[in-house]
C-alpha positions in Angstrom: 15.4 -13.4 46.6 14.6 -11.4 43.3 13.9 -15.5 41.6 11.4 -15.8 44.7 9.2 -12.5 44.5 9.4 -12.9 40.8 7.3 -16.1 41.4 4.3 -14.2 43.1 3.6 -11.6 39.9 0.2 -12.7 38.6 2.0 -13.3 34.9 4.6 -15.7 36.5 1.5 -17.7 37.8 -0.2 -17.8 34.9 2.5 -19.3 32.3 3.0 -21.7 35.5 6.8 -20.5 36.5 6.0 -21.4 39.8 6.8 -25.3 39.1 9.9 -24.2 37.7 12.9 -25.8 40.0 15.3 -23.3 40.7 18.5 -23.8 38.6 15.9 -23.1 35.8 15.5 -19.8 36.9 18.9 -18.7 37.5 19.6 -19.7 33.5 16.7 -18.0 32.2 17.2 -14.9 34.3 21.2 -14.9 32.6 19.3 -14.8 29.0 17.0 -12.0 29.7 18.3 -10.1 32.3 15.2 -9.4 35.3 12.6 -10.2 33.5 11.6 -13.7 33.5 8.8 -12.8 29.9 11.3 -12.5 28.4 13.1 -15.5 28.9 9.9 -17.1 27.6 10.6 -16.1 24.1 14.3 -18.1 24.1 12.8 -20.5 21.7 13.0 -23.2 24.0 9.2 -22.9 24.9 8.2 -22.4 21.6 7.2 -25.1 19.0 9.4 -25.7 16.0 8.3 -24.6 12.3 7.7 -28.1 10.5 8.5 -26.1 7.2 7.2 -27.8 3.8 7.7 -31.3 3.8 8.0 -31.3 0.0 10.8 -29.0 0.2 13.8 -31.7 0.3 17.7 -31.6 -0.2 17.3 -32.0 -4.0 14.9 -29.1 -4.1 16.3 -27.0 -2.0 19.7 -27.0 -3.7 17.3 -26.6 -7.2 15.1 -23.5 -5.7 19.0 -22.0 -4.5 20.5 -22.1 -7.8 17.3 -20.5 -9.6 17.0 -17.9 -7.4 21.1 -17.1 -8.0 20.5 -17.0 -11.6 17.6 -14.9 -11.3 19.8 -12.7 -9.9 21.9 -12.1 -12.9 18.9 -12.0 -15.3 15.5 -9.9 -16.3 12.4 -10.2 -14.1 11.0 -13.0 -14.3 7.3 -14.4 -13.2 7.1 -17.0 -10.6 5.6 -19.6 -13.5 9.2 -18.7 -15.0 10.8 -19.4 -12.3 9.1 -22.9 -11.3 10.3 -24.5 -14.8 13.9 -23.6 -14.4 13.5 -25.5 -10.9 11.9 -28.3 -12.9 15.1 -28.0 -15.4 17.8 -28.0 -13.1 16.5 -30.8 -11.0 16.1 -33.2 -14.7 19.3 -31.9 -15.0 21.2 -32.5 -12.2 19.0 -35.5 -10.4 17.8 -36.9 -13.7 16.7 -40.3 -11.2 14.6 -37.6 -8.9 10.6 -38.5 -9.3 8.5 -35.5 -11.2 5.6 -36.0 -8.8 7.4 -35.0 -5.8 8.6 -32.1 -7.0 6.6 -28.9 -5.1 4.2 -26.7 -6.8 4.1 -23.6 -8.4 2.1 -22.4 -5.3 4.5 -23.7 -3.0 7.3 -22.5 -4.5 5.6 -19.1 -3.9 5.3 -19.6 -0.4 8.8 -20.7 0.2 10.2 -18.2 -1.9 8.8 -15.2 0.0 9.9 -17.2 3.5 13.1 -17.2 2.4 14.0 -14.5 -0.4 11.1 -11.4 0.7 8.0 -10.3 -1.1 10.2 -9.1 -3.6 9.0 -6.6 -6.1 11.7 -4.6 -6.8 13.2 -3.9 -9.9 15.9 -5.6 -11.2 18.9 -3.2 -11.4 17.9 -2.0 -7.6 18.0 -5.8 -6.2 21.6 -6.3 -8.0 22.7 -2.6 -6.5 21.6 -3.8 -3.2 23.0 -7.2 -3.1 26.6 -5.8 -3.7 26.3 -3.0 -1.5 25.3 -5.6 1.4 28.0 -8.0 0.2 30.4 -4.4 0.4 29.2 -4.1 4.3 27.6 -0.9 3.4 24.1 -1.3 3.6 24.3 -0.4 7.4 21.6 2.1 8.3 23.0 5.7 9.7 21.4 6.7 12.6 21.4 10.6 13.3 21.6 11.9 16.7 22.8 15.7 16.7 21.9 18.6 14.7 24.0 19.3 11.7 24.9 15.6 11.4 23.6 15.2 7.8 22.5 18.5 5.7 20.4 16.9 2.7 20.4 19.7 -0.3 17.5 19.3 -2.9 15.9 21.5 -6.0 12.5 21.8 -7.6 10.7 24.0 -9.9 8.2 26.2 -7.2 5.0 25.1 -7.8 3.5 29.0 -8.4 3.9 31.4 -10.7 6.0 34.9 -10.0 5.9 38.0 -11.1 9.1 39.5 -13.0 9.5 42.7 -11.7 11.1 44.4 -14.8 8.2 43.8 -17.4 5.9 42.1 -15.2 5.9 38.6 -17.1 5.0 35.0 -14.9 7.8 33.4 -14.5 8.8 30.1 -13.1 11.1 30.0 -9.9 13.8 27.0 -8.3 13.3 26.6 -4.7 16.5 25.0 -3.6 16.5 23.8 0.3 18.5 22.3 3.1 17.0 20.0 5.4 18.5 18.9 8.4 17.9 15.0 9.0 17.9 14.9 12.6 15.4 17.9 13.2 14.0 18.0 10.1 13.7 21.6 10.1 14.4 24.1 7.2 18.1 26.2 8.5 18.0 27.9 5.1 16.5 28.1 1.2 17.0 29.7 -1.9 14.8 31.4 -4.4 16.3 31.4 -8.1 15.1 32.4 -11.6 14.9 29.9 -13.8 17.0 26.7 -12.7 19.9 27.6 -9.7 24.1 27.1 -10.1 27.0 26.3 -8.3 27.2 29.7 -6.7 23.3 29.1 -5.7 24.4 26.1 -3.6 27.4 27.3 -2.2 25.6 30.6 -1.4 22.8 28.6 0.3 25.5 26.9 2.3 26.3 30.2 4.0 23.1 30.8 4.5 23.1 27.4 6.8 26.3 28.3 8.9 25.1 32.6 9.7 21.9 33.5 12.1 18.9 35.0 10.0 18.2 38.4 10.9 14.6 39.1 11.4 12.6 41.2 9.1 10.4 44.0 8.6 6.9 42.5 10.4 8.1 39.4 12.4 6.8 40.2 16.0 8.8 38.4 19.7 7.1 35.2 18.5 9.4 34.8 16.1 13.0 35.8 17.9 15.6 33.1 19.3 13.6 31.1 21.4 16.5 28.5 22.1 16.9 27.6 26.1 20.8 27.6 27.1 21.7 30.2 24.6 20.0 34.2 25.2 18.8 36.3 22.4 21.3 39.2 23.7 24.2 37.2 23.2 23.5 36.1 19.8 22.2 39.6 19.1 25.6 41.1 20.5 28.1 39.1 18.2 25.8 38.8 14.7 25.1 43.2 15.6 21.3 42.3 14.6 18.2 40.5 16.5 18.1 36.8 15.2 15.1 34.7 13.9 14.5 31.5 15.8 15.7 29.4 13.4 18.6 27.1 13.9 22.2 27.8 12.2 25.4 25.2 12.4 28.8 24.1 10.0 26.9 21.3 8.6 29.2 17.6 8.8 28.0 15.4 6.2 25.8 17.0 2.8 23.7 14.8 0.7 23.0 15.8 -2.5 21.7 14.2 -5.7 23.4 14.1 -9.3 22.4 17.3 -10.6 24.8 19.4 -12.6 24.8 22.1 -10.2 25.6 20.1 -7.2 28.7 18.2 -8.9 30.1 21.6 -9.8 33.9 21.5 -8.9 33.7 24.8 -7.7 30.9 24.1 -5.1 32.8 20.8 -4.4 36.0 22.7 -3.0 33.9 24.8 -1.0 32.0 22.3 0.9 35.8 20.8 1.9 36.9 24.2 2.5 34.1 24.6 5.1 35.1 21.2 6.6 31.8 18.9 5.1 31.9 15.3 4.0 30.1 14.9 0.5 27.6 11.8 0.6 26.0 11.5 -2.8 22.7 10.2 -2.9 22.5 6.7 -5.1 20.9 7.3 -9.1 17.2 7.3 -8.9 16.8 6.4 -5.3 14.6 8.9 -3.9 14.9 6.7 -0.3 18.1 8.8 0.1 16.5 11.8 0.6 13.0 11.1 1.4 12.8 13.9 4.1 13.5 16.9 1.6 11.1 14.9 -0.7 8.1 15.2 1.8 9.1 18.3 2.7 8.8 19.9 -0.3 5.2 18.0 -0.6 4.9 19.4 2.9 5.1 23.0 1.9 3.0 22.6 -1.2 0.1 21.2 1.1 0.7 24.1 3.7 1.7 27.1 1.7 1.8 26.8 -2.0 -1.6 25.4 -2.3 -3.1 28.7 -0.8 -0.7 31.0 -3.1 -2.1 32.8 -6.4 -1.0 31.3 -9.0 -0.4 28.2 -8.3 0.2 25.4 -11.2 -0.8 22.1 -9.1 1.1 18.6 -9.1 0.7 17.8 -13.1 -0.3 19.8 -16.5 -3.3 17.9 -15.4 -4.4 19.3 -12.4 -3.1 22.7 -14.1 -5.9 26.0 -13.6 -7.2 27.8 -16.5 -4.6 29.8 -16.4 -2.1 30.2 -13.3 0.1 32.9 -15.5 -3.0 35.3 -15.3 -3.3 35.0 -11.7 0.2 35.3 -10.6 0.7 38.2 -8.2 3.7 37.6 -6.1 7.2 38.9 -7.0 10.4 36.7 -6.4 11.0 39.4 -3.3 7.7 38.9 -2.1 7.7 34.9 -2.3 10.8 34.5 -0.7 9.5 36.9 2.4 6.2 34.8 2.6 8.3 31.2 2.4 10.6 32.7 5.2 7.8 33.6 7.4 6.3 30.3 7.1 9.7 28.4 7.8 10.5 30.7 10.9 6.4 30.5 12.5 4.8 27.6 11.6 
């Protein structure tokens, strides 16, 4: 009955499944499930790729064995490439005619078919290779808060008042992103660069409720469905920003001296977390803290006095002259931001 009202959609008539005898239909329905589109795109209906013609055994096994030691050696250019195909088949099928081996162009064309675009360096490509041949190139999907807690530094883009003799100073903005909501549970202001004690302190800061400060209005108060302000309020003894707080699972971090502290190590096992370093010089690894730290320079940083730009190129007259912000002041404007907007 379904095979029969299937027949009558106006889609079914058009690719002509009405001529189709009914065995037919019951296999293709056990491919795809109900809908009989899908079975379309089995391959069966579908004409096969001719490939290159000029592409035969003898060139096949030559463009195989180039692109292996490629591997293993510096970048090289596809002209590069094309000879050593030329050497290895004089080499090893010395009775194989010259004039049937492919061109440089289509040697491009098949290379990309098969291999990618490319374009990566080499060191990455041989990192990647082994880490699919380990079975660990899998991609980690996140699907609760707290999952993955990415932890990343940077010298704050603006200039800060000392508050002893008044001198500009520069400031570490250390944050914790969480992956799956990409939202900001906590952040840390530092002269100068930040420590062990910085991390782990930011940690807590993760795992406790923020209290809410001296001009945030009911906008900015617990806000999450399920759980009532008053009952956070009654076991923290303080009304709660709405920001989220949780015992992260899993923290990413990079390299950094700070964050392969032993110290800071112990206590992220203490508190029960998984350590997942990212890989040298990847910055894929923790591309969400990346743009969110371009995030908050586009939102909040750019509109700041004193602010020093991307580069010493795009660097004001002089951004020490107009700081005007103090490191209690920053950290209280950066807050607000994270908690509002």
């Amino acid at each position: 009955m379904a095979e029969t009202k299937a027949m009558h959609r106006p889609e079914a008539v058009r690719l002509g499944l009405q001529h189709l005898g009914y065995r037919t239909l019951e296999g293709l329905s056990r491919l795809s499930g109900d809908s009989l589109l899908l079975a379309c795109a089995d391959g069966r209906w579908t004409r096969r790729r001719s490939g290159h013609r000029s592409v035969t055994e003898e060139v096949r096994e030559a463009i195989f064995a180039v692109q292996g030691e490629c591997g293993e050696r510096a970048s090289l250019s596809l002209a590069a490439k094309h000879r050593l195909m030329h050497q290895y088949i004089r080499e090893r099928f010395p009775t194989f005619p010259t004039e049937k081996i492919p061109s440089r162009w289509t040697l491009a064309a098949v290379w990309k078919e098969w291999f990618g675009p490319g374009g990566a360096r080499q060191r990455y490509e041989r990192t990647a290779q082994a880490a699919a041949e380990a079975g660990v190139s899998g991609r980690m999907v996140v699907h609760r808060p707290g999952q993955v807690l990415v932890l990343d530094s940077t010298p704050m883009p603006v200039k800060l008042r000392e508050t002893v003799f008044g001198d500009a100073v520069t400031a570490t903005l250390t944050l914790a992103l969480d992956l799956y909501t990409h939202g900001l549970p906590a952040f840390r202001l530092t002269l100068q660069s930040d420590t062990s004690v910085d991390v782990a302190m930011l940690l807590r800061d993760v795992m406790l409720p923020l209290p809410m400060r001296d001009g945030w209005g009911e906008d900015m108060e617990w806000p999450y469905a399920g759980v009532p302000a008053e009952v956070i309020a009654e076991f923290t003894g303080h009304r709660v920003a709405g920001l989220p707080f949780f015992a992260p699972e899993t923290v990413t971090t990079d390299h950094g001296g700070p964050y392969k502290n032993h110290d800071l190590v112990e206590a992220e096992r203490e508190i029960g977390c998984r350590i997942l370093p990212a890989r040298v010089l990847r910055q894929t690894d923790k591309f969400a803290v990346e743009r969110q730290f371009h995030t908050i320079q586009t939102m909040l940083f750019e509109h700041l006095l004193g602010f020093t730009g991307g580069d010493i190129a795009d660097r004001g007259a002089d951004p020490e002259r107009d700081a005007s912000l103090t490191l209690a002041q920053a950290e209280h404007v950066i807050a607000t931001w994270i908690v509002q907007i």
